[in-house]
N, CA, C and O of each residue as an XYZ file, in Angstrom:
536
protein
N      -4.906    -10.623      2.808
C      -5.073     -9.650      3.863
C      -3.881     -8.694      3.841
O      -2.693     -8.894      3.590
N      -4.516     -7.661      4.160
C      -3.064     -6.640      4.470
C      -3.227     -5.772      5.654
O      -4.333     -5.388      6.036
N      -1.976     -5.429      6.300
C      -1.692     -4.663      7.365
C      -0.349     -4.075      6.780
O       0.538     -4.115      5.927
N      -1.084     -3.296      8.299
C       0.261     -1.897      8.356
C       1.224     -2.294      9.756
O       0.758     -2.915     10.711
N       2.200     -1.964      9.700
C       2.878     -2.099     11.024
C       4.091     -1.224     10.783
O       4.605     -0.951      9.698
N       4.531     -0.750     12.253
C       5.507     -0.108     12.099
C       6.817     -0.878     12.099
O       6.980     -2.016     12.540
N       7.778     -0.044     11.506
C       8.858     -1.073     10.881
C      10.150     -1.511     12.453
O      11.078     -2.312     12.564
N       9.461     -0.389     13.480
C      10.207     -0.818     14.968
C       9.639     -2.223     15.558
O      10.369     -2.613     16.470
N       8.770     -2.918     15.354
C       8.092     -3.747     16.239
C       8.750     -4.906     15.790
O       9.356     -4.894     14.718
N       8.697     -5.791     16.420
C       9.019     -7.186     16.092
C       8.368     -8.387     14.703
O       7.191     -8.712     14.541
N       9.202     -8.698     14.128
C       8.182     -9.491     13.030
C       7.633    -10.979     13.635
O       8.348    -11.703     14.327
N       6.743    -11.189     13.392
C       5.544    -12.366     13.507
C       5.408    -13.230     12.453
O       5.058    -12.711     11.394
N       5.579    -14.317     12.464
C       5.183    -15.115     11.696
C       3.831    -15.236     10.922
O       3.635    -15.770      9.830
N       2.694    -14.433     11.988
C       1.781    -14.151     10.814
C       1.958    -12.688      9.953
O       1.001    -12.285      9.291
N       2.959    -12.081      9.987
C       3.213    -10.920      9.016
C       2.869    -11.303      7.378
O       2.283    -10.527      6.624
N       3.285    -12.456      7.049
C       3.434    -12.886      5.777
C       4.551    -12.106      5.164
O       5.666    -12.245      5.667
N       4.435    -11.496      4.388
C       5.114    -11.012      3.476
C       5.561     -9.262      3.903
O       4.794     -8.299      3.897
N       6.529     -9.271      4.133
C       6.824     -7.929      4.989
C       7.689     -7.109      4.084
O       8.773     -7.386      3.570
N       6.995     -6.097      4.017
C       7.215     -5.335      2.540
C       7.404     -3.581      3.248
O       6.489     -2.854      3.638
N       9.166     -3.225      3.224
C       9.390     -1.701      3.772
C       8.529     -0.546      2.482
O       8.889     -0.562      1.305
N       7.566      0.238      2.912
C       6.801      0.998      1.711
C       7.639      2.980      1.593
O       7.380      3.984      0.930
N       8.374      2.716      2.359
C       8.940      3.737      2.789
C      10.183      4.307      1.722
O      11.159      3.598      1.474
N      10.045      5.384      1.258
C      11.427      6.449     -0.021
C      12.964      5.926      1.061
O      13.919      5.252      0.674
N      12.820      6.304      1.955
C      13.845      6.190      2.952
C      14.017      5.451      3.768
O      13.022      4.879      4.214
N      15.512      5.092      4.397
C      15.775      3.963      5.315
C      15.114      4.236      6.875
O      14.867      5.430      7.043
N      14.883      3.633      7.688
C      14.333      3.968      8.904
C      15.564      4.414      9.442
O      16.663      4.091      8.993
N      15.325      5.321     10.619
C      16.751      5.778     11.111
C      16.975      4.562     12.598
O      16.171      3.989     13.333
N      18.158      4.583     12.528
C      18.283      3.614     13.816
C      18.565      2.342     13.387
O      19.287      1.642     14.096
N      18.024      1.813     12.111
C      18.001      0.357     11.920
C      18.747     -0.125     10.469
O      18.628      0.006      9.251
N      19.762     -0.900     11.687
C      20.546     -1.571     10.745
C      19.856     -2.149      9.296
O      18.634     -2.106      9.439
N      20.198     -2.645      8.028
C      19.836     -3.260      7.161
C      19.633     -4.704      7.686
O      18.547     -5.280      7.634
N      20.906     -5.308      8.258
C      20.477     -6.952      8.840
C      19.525     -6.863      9.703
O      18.605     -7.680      9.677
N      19.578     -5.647     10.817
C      18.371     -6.225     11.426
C      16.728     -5.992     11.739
O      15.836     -6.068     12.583
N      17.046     -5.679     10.481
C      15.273     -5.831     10.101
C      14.547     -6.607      8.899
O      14.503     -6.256      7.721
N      13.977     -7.778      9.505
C      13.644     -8.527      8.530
C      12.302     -7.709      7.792
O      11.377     -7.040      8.254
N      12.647     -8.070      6.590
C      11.952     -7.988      5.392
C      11.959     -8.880      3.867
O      12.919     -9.513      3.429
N      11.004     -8.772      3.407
C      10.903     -9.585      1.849
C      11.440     -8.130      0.774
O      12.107     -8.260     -0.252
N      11.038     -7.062      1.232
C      11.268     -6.307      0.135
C      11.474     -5.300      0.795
O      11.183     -5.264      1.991
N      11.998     -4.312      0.177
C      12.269     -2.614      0.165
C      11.638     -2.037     -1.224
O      12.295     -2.226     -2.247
N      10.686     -1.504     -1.290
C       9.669     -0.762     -2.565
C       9.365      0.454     -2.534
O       8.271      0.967     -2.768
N      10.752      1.141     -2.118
C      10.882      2.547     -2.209
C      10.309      3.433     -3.230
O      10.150      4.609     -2.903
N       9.938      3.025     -4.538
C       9.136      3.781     -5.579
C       7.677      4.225     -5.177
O       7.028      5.239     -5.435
N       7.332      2.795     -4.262
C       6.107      3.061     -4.099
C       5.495      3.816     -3.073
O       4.310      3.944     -2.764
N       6.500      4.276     -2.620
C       6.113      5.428     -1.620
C       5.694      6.671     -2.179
O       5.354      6.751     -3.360
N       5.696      7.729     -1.335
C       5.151      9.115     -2.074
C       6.408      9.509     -2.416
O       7.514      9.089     -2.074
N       6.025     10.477     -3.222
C       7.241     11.089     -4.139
C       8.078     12.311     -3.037
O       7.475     12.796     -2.079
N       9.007     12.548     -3.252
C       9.722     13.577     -2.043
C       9.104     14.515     -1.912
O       9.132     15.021     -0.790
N       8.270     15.173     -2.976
C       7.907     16.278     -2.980
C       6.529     16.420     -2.119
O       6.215     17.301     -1.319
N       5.800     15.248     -2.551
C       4.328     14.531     -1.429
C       4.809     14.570     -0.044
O       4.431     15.236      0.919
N       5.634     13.789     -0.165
C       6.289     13.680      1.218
C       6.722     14.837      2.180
O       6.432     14.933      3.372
N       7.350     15.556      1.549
C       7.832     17.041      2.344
C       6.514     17.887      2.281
O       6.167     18.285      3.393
N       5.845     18.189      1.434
C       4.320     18.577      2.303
C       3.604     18.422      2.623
O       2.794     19.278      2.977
N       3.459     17.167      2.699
C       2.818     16.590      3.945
C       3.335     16.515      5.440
O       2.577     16.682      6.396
N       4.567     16.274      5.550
C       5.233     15.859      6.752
C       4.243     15.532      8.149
O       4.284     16.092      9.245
N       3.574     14.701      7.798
C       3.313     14.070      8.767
C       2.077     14.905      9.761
O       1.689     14.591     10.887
N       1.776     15.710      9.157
C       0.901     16.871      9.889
C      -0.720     15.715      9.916
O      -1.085     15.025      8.964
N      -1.236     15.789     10.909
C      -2.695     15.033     10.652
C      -3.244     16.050      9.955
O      -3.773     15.627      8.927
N      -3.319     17.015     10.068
C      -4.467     17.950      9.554
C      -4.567     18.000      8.191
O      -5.579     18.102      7.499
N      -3.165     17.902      7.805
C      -2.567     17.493      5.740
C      -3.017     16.145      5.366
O      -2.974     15.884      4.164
N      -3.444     15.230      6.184
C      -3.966     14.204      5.537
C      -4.958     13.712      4.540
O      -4.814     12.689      3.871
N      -6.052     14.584      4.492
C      -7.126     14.100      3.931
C      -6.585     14.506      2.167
O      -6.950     13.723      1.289
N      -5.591     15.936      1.710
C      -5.037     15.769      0.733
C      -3.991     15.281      0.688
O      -3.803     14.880     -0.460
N      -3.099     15.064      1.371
C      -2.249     13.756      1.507
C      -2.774     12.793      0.664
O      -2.430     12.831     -0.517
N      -3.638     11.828      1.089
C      -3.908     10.835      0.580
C      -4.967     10.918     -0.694
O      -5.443      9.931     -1.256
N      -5.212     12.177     -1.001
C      -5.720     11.796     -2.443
C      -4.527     12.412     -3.396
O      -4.555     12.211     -4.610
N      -3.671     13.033     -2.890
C      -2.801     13.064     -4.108
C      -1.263     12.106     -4.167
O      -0.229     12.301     -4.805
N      -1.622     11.120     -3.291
C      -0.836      9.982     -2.663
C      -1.531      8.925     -3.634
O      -0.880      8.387     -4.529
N      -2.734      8.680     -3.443
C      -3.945      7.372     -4.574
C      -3.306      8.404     -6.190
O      -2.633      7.782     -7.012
N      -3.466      9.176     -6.318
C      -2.783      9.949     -7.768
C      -1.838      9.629     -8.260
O      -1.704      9.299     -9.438
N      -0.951      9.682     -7.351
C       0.606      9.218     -7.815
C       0.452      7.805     -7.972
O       0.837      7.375     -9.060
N      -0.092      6.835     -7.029
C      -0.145      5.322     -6.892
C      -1.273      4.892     -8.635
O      -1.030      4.082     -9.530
N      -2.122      5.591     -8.511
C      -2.817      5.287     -9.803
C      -2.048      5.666    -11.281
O      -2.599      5.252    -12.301
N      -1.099      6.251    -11.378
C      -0.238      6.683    -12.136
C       0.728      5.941    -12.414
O       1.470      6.081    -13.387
N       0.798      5.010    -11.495
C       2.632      4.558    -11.395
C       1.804      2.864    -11.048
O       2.071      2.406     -9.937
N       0.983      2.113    -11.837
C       0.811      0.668    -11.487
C       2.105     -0.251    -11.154
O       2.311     -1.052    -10.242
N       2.733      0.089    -12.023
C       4.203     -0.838    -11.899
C       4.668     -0.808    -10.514
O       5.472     -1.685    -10.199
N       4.415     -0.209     -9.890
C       5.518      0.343     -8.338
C       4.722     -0.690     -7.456
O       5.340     -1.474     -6.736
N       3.079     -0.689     -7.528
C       2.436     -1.705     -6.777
C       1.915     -2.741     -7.492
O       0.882     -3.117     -6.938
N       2.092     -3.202     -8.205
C       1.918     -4.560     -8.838
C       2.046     -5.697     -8.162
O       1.154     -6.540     -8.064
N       3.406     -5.788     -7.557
C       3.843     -7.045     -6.698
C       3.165     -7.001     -5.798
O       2.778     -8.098     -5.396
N       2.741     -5.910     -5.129
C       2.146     -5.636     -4.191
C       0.464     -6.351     -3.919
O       0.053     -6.963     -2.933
N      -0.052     -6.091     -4.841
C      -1.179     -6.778     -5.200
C      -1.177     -8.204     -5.566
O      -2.071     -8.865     -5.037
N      -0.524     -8.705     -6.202
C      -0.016    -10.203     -6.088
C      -0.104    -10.157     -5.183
O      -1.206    -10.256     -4.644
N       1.012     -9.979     -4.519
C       0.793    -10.606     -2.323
C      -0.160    -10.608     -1.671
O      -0.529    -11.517     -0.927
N      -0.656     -9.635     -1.861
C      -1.959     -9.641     -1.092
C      -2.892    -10.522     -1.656
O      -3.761    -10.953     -0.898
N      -2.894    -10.796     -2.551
C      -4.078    -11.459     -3.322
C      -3.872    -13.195     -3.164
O      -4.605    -14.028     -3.699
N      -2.634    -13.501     -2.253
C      -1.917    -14.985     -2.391
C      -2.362    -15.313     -0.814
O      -2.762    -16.425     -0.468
N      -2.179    -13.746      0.424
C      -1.794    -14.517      1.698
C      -1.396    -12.590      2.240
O      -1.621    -11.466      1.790
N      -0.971    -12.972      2.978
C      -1.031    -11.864      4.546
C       0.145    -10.889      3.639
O       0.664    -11.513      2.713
N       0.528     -9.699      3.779
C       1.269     -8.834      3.284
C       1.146     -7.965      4.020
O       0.119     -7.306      4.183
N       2.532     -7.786      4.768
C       2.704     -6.439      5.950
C       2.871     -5.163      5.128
O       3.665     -5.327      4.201
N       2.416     -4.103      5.195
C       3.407     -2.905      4.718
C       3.830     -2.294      5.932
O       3.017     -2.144      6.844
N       5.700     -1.712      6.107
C       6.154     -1.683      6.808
C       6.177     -0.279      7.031
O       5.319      0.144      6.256
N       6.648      0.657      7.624
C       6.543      2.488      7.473
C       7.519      2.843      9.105
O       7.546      2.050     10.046
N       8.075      3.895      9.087
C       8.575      4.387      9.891
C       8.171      5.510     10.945
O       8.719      5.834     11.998
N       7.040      5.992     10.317
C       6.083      6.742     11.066
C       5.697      6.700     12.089
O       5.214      5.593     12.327
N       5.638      7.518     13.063
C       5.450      7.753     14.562
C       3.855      7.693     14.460
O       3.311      7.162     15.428
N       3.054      8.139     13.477
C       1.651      8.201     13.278
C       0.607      7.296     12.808
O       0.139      7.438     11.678
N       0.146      6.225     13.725
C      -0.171      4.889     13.544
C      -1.505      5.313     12.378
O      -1.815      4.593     11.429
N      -2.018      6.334     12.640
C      -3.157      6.352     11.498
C      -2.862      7.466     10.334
O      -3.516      7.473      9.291
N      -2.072      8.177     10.539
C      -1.593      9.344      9.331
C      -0.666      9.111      8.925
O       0.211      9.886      9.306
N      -0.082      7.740      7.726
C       0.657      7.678      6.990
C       0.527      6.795      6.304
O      -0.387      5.973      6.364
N       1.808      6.826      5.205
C       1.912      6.734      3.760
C       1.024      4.905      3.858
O      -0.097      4.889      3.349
N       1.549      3.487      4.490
C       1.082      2.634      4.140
C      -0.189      2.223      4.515
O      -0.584      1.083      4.272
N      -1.140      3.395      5.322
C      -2.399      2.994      5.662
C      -2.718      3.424      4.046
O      -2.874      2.500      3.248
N      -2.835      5.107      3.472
C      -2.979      5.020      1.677
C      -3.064      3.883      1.032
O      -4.024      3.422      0.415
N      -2.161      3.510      1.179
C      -1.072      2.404      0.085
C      -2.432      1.454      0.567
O      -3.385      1.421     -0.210
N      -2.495      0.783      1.694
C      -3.115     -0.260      2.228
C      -4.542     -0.290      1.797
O      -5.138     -1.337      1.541
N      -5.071      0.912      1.729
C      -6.394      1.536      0.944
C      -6.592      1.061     -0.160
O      -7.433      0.253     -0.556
N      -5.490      1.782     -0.837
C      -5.343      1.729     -2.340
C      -5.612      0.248     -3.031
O      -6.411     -0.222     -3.840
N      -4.564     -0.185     -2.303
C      -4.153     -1.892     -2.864
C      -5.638     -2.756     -2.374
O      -6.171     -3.516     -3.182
N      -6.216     -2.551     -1.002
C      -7.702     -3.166     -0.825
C      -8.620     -2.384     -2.087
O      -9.527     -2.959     -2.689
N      -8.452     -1.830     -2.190
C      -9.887     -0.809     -3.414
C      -9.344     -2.159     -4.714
O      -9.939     -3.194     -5.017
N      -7.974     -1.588     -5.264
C      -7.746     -2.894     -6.491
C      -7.908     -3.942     -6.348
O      -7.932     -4.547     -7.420
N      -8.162     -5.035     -4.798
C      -7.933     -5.994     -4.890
C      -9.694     -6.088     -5.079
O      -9.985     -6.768     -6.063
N     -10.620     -5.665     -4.501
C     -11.743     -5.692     -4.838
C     -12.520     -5.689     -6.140
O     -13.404     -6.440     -6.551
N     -11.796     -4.379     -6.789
C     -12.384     -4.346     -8.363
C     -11.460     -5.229     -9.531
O     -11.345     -4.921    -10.717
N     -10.934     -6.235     -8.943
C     -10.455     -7.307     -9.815
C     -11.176     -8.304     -9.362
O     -11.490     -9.191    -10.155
N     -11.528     -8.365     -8.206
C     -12.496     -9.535     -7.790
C     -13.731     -9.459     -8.184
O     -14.372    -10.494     -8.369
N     -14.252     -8.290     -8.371
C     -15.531     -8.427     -8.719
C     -16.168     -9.006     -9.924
O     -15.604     -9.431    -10.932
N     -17.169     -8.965     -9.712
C     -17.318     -9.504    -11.366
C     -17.721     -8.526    -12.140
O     -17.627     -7.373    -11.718
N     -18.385     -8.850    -13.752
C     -18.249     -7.905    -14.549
C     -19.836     -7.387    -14.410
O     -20.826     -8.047    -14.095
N     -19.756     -6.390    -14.654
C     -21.477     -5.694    -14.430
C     -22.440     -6.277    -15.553
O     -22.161     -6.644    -16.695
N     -23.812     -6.248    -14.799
C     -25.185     -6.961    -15.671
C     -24.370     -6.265    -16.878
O     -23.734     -7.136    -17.471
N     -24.160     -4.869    -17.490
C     -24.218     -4.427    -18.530
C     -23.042     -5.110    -19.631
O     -23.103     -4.871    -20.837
N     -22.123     -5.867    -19.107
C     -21.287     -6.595    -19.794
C     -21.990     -7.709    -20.422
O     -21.692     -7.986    -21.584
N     -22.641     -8.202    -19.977
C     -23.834     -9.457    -20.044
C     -25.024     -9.441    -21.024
O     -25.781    -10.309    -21.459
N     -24.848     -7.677    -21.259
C     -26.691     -7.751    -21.802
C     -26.446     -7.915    -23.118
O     -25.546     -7.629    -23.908
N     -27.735     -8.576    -23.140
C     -28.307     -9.462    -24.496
C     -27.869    -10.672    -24.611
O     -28.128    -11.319    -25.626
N     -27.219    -11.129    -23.714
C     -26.664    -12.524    -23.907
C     -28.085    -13.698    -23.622
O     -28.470    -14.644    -24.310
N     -28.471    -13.284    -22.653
C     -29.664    -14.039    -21.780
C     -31.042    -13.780    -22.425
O     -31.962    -14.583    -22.267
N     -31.188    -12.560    -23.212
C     -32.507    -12.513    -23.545
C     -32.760    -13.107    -25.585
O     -33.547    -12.688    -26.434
N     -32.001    -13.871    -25.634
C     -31.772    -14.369    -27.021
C     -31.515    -13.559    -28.296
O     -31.885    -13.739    -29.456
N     -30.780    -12.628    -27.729
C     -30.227    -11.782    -29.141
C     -28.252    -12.460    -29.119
O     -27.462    -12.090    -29.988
């Protein structure tokens, strides 16, 4: 399973695996006191994504396809990422004032879409001719 949460709230024991998805540090918060498993600053958007987007809802809908672009480009950055999720609960953490217009709801997308098309199985067409005796 995966969720999003913002990186101000308190951590929960059902967080699982609490993973900051964010280029930058949150402002306000110390390093000790915010628990986390990871900081995966790569896997955020690139500065340049980031600064035009800024957070505008209305920039979202290309936001996030040239956000899945960069993420489909760069497997290595979410790799671990997909492991976790694929084991048990995995928070992605974000600093965003905008509970539905930002970077780890994408991310959270993204990583559910891969975790699906690894689960699936392989299509009839992988199969054919096996069953009909050729």
């Amino acid at each position: 399973m995966i969720q999003c949460k913002r990186v101000y709230l308190d951590a929960q024991t059902s967080d699982g695996q609490r993973v900051l998805v964010d280029r930058l540090w949150p402002r306000g918060l110390s390093r000790e006191a915010l628990v986390l498993d990871a900081w995966l600053a790569d896997v955020a958007p690139s500065d340049a994504l980031r600064k035009s987007f800024a957070h505008r809802a209305e920039a979202f809908d290309d936001f996030r396809t040239a956000y899945r672009r960069e993420l489909s480009a760069h497997p290595e950055h979410w790799q671990r990422l997909l492991h976790w999720a694929a084991r048990g609960t995995l928070t992605l953490l974000y600093a965003a004032r905008d509970e539905a217009h930002n970077n780890a709801r994408v991310l959270a997308e993204f990583l559910e879409d891969e975790l699906q098309r690894h689960d699936s199985p392989s299509s009839p067409v992988c199969y054919q001719g096996e069953f009909d005796g050729h």
